[in-house]
N, C-alpha and C positions, 0 to 999 in steps of 0.2 A: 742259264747262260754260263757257259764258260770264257773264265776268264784268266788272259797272263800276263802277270806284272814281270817286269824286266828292271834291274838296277842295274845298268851299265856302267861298266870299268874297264881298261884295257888289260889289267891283269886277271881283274876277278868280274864275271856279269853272271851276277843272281837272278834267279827264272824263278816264278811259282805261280801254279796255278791251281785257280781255283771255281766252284760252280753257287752260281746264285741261284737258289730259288726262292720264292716269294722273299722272306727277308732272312731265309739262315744262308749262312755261309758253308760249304763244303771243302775241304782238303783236297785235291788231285794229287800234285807232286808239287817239289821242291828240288831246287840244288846250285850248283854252282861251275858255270863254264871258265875251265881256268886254263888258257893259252900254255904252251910251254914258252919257262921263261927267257930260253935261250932263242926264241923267234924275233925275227926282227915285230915293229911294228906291221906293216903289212898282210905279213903271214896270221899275228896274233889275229889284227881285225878279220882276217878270213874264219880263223878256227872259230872264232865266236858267230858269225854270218852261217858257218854251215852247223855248227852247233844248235844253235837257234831256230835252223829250218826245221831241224831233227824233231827238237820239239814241237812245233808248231804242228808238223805232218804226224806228229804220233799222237797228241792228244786234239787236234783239232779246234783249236780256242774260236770263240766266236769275234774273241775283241782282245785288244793288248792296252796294257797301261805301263808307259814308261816315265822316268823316275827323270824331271828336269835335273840341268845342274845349278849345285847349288852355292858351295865354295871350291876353287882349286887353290892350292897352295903355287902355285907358279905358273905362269904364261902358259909351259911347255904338258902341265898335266892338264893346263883347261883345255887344250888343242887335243890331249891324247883323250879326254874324256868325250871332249865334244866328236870325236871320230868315232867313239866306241858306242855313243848315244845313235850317230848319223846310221852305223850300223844294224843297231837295232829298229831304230825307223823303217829303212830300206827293208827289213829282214819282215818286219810285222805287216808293211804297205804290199809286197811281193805277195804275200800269202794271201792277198786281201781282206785285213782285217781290219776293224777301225780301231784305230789310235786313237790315243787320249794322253796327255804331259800332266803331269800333276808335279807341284814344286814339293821339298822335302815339308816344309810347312802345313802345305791343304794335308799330305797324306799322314803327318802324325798327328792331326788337329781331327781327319776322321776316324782317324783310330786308336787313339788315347782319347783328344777332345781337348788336346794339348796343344798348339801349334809349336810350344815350345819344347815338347819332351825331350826325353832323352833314348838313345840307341836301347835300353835295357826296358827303360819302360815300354817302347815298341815292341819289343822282339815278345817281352811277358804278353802284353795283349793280344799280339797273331797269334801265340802258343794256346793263351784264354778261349779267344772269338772263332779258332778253325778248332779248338779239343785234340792238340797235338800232345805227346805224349811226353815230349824235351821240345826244348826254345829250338828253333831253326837255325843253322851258319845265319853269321851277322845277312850277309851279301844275298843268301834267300829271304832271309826273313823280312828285308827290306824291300824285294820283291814280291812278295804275299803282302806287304802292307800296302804297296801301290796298287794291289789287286782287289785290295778290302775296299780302296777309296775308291777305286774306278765304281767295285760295286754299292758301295753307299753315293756314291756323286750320278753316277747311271739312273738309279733307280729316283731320284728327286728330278735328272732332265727328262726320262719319261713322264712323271707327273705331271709336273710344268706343261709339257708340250700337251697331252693328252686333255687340257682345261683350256687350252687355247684355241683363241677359234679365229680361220681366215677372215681377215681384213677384206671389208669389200671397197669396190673402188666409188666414189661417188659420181654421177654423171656432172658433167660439166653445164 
């Protein structure tokens, strides 16, 4: 299964994706969509919207995992974030792929085992767990790690679901 994590920002939205199979993780790519910054708002969330498709139509992901919000420093960045997230939604639902939100917490708690970690200890573990050769840009690495959760959180709702068994109805 491929898969692509998304950290949305209106300045910077890290992309990375990656391929599950049975339980290893595979590297695809990584990187970072960064608007110019003389754009208004608008334009920015466009460049990132066609940026986004780029990838999606180049590597074909089967599913996206994007990155809730989790603190803004003021009204005016939770609005700009929350547009930049709205975009990536829009951009991943378009392609038809399933979504998935994972708060900053689930996804460093799946891939440290830390809910608490921190930015470094992240970035060392996606460098660890994909066999990357240097730590990733902050803004991909953060999106490789929502791509590690999707695929560690994916693979326990398959489980789950596959022992479950339809409810029958009782006759009256």
């Amino acid at each position: 299964m491929r898969i692509l994590g998304i950290d949305p920002g209106s300045r910077a939205t890290g992309y990375g994706l990656i391929r599950f199979e049975g339980n290893r993780l595979h590297h695809i790519d990584n990187g970072v969509i960064r608007p110019p910054e003389k754009d208004d708002l608008p334009r920015r969330l466009l460049h990132i919207q066609q940026e986004l498709a780029a990838v999606i139509n180049r590597y074909a992901p089967e599913c996206a995992a994007v990155e809730q919000i989790f603190l803004a420093h003021n009204v005016q960045s939770a609005f700009k974030l929350g547009q930049a997230r709205g975009v990536a939604l829009f951009s991943a639902a378009q392609a038809g792929l399933d979504v998935a939100e994972y708060t900053p917490m689930q996804i460093k708690n799946a891939v440290v085992g830390y809910g608490r970690a921190s930015k470094g200890q992240v970035q060392q573990m996606v460098r660890a767990l994909l066999n990357l050769p240097e730590i990733a840009q902050e803004d991909a690495s953060d999106a490789l790690a929502a791509a590690i959760c999707h695929a560690h959180s994916g693979g326990l709702d398959r489980r789950l679901a596959a022992t479950r068994r339809p409810q029958r109805k009782s006759s009256p």
